[in-house]
N, C-alpha and C positions, 0 to 999 in steps of 0.2 A: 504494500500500500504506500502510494506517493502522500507526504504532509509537506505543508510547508511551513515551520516553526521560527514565528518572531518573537525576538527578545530585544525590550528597550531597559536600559538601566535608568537609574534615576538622574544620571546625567543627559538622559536623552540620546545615549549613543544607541545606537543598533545593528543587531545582526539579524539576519534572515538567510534561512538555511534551507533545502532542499532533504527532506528525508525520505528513504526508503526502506522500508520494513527494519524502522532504528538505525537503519546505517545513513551517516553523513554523506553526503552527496557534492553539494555544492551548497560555501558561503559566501555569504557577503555583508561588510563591513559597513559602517555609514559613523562618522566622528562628528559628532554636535560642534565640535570644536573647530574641526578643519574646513574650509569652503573650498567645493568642488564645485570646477566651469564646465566639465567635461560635457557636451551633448550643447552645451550654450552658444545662443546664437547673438551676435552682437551687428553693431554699427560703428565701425573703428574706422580707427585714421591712421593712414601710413605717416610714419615718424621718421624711419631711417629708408633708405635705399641700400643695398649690398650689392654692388652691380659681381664683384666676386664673386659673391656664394651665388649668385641668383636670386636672393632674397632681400625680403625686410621684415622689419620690427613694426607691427601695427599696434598701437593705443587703445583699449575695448573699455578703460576707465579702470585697472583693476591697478595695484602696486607694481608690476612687473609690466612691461611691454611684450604684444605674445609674439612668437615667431612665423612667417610665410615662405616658403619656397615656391619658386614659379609653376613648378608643375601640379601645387594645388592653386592656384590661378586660372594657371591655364585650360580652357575648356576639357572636362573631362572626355575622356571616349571608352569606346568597348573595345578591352586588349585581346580580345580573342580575335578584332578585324585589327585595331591599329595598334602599330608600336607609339606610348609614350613619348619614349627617347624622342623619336626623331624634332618629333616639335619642338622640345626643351632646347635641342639642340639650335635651332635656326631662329632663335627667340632672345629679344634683352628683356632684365628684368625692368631695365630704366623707359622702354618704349612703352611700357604695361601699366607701371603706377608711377605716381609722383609724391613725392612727400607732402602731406595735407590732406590729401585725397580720401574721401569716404570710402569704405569695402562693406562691407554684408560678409560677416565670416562665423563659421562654428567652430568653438574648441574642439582638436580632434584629441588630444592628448592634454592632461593638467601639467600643471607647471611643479620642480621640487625644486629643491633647497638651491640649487647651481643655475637652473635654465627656467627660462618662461614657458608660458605654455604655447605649443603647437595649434593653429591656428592654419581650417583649409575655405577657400570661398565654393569646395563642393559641400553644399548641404544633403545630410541626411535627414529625414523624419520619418522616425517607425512608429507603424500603426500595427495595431495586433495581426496581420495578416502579412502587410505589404511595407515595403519602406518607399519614401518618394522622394529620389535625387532630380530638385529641380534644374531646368536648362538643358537637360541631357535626353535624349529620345530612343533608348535600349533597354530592353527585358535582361534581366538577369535570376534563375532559380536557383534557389538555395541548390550547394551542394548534396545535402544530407537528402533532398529527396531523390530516389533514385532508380523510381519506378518511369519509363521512359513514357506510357500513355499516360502517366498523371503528369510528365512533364510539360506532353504537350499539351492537354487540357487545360491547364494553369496558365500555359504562353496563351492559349485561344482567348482563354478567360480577356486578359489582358488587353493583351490586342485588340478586342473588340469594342473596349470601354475606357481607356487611357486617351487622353485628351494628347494635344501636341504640347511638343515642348516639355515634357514628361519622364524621367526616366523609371523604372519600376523595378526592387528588391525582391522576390516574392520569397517569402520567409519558409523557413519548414510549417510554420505551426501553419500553412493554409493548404496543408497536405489533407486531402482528403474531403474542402471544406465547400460548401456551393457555390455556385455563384454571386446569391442573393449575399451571404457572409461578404465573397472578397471583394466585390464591388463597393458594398456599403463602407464597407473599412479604408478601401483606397478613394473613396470619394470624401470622407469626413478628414484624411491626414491631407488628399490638397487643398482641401478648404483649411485647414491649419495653414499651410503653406502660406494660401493667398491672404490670409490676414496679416503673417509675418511678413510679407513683403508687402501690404499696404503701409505697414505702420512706419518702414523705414524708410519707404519714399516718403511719408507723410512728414518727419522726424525734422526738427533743425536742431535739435540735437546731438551731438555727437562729439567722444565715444558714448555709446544706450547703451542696454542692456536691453535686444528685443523680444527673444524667448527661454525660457528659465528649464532646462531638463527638468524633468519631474523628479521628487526623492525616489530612494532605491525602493521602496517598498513598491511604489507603481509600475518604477521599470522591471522590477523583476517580476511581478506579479504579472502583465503586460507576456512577457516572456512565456511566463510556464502555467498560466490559465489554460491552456490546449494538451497541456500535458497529462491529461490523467490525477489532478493535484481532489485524492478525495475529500481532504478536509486541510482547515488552516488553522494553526494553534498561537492566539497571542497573549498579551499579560498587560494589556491597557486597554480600559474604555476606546479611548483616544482611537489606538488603533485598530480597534473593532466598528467604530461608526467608518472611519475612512474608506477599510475594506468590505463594509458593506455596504455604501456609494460604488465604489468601483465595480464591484461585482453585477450590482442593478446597470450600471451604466452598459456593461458588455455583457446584459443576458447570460448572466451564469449564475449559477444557484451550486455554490459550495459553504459545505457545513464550514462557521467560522467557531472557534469555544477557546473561550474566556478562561484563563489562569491566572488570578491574579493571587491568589494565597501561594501557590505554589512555586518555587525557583522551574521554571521552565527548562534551563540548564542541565536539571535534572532527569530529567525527563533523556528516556533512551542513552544516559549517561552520556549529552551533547559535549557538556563542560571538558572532559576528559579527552572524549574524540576532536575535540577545538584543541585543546594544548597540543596535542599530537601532529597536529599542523604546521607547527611552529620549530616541530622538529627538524635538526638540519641533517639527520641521519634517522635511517626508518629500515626493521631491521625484517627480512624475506621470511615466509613459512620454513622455508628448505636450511636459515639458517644462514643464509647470505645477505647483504647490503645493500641500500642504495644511499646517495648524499648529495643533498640540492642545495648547490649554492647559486645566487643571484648577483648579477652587477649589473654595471648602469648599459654594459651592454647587449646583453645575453646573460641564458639560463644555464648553467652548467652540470650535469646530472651524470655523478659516477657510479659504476657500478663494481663490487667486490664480491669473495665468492665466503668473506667472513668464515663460518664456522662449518660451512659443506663444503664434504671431503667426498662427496658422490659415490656411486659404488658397482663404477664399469669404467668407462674411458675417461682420460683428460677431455677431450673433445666432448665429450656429451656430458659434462659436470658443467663444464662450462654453458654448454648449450641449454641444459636445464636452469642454473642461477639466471641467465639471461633471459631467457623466455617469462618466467618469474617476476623478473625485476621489468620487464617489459609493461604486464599485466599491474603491475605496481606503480607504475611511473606515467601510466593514460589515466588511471587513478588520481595520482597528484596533483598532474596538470589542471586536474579540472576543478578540485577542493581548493588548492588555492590560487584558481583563476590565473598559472602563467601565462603571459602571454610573452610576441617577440620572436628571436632568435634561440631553439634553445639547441645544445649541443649535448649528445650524449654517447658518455665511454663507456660500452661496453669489455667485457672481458673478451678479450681478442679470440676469435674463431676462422682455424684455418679453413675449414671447406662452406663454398660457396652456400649451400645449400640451407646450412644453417642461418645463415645472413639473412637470405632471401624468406625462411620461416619467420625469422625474429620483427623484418618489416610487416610479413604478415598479421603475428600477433599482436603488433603495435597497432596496424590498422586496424584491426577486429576489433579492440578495445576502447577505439578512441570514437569508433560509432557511437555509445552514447553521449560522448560530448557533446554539449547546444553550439560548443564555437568550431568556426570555421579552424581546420588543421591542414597540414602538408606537410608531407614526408620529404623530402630531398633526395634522403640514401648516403649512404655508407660513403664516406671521405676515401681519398690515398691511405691517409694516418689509422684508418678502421673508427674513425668517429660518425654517427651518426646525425644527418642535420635536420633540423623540423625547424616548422613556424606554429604559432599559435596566437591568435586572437584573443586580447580580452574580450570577457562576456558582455562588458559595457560598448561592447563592438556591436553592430548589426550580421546578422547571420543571414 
């Protein structure tokens, strides 16, 4: 059974989890403290020019100046027809803006302690069905659906009812879903759209602040309402009237129940399964390793064979700790939402074969991920390369 269990402290911080019959799933954090721009759409002003980098530094009103590269400028296209590059390439960034100049941009990335936040003028806005990238005129389906007649029923869908000047996301959760569903959901997010761009042409102010992401409770709710989610457990008033507005607003009728005597924490021993998160080594059934460390560039994920001695070939000890730690490590990614570059060392295997299994079971596992993944494949060095999406990403 799918739950989804929110805990607010009395600082107002929160987490909201994803559970499956007790087992942790996927969390997420929210700091009453920290102010996140991430999904935010703004009315900023170019400040600096980088004709170097390609870039400038835009104004949105916040303490940091956030960043733009030309290529999120530049009209987006579909790279399955066109190469990026080449445009970047035949392109100044000083022909493009000027310092003073109004932009219309959303935070694609927040800003830390060293850098500001990244800042693209291609907008996203997801609806529970569809996402809509204005200015841009190309369907895109989720990965994760992969049924080829529900592919193109969904493109049909689309095509028939997208206006110009449009571009369309069509998300997993509108797998399955009708027409009368995806239509209604893509016709209410470009009417989002068209107000957010009323208001900024309308604006003589600037840097605004034109549209405010929702808190995570919405987006993740938003998210995994199609999910099978049979009941939601929280521990405030507060956030039982909210989630039962939201719910009425998208026709759903899921059991919501109130804990407010009880540590929710407690519950399916969450508190525990949370610290375990935090751990930078997580130790295999078989008795072997894995250990994730993070930097500001990529993820890096080692794998050890710790305390299994196996009990046949070097070759197939190996092959087992890995396969293991594989089933372990799709696991990870998705509990604590890596995203990026991430690189992982396996325990070196000489025959091909095994390699080509180990990508296997990394794929097979990372199917129930909600975010968008990529394999790469095995380095020169026997390193392993993937990417992954934060969840605060569009799928």
């Amino acid at each position: 059974m799918k739950e989804i269990v929110i805990n607010v402290d009395n600082n107002k911080n929160k987490i909201v989890m994803l559970v499956e019959n007790g087992n942790l799933l996927e969390r997420y954090e929210e700091n009453s403290g920290i102010k996140r721009l991430e999904g935010n759409i703004y009315l900023g002003k170019i400040q600096n020019v980088l004709q170097g980098m390609q870039a400038a530094f835009v104004d949105i009103g916040e303490k940091k100046n956030t960043f733009i590269h030309i290529k999120d400028i530049l009209p987006k296209v579909d790279t399955k027809l066109d190469d990026p590059e080449k445009a970047i390439k035949g392109a100044n960034i000083k022909d493009i803006v000027k310092v003073g100049m109004p932009i219309l941009v959303q935070v694609k990335r927040d800003s830390t302690n060293k850098k500001g936040a990244r800042v693209s003028t291609h907008i996203n806005l997801p609806g529970r069905f569809c996402v809509i990238m204005p200015e841009v005129e190309f369907i895109t389906i989720s990965q994760k659906i992969e049924d080829e007649k529900e592919r193109a029923r969904l493109i049909e869908i689309i095509e028939k009812n997208i206006p110009k000047g449009v571009g369309i996301i069509v998300r997993t959760s509108a797998e399955g879903k009708t027409e009368e569903e995806i239509v209604k959901d893509m016709k209410q997010t470009i009417a989002k759209w068209k107000e957010i761009k009323n208001i900024s042409k309308a604006s003589k102010e600037v840097p605004k602040l034109i549209y405010e992401n929702s808190d995570i409770t919405k987006r993740i709710l938003i998210d995994l309402i199609d999910q099978d989610i049979k009941r939601i457990i929280v521990n405030t008033d507060e956030e039982q009237k909210e989630l039962e507005k939201m719910l009425k607003e998208n026709e759903q009728e899921i059991e919501i129940v109130l804990k407010k005597q009880d540590s929710i924490l407690d519950l399916y021993d969450l508190g525990t399964q949370l610290e375990k998160i935090e751990n930078r080594k997580i130790w295999l059934k078989c008795g072997g390793f894995i250990t994730i460390d993070k930097t500001e560039a990529l993820t890096a994920i080692d794998v050890n064979s710790g305390k299994y001695i196996g009990t046949s070939s070097l070759e197939q000890t190996v092959y087992t700790v890995n396969k293991e730690a594989s089933i372990e490590i799709a696991k990870q990614l998705r509990l604590r939402d890596i995203g990026g570059i991430i690189i992982i060392d396996y325990i070196d295997m000489k025959e091909q074969e095994h390699r080509e299994k180990i990508i296997q079971v990394l794929q097979e596992n990372l199917k129930n991920d909600r975010s968008k993944t990529q394999i790469v494949g095995f380095t020169e060095l026997n390193l392993l390369e993937m990417t992954r999406k934060h969840m605060c990403s569009n799928d």
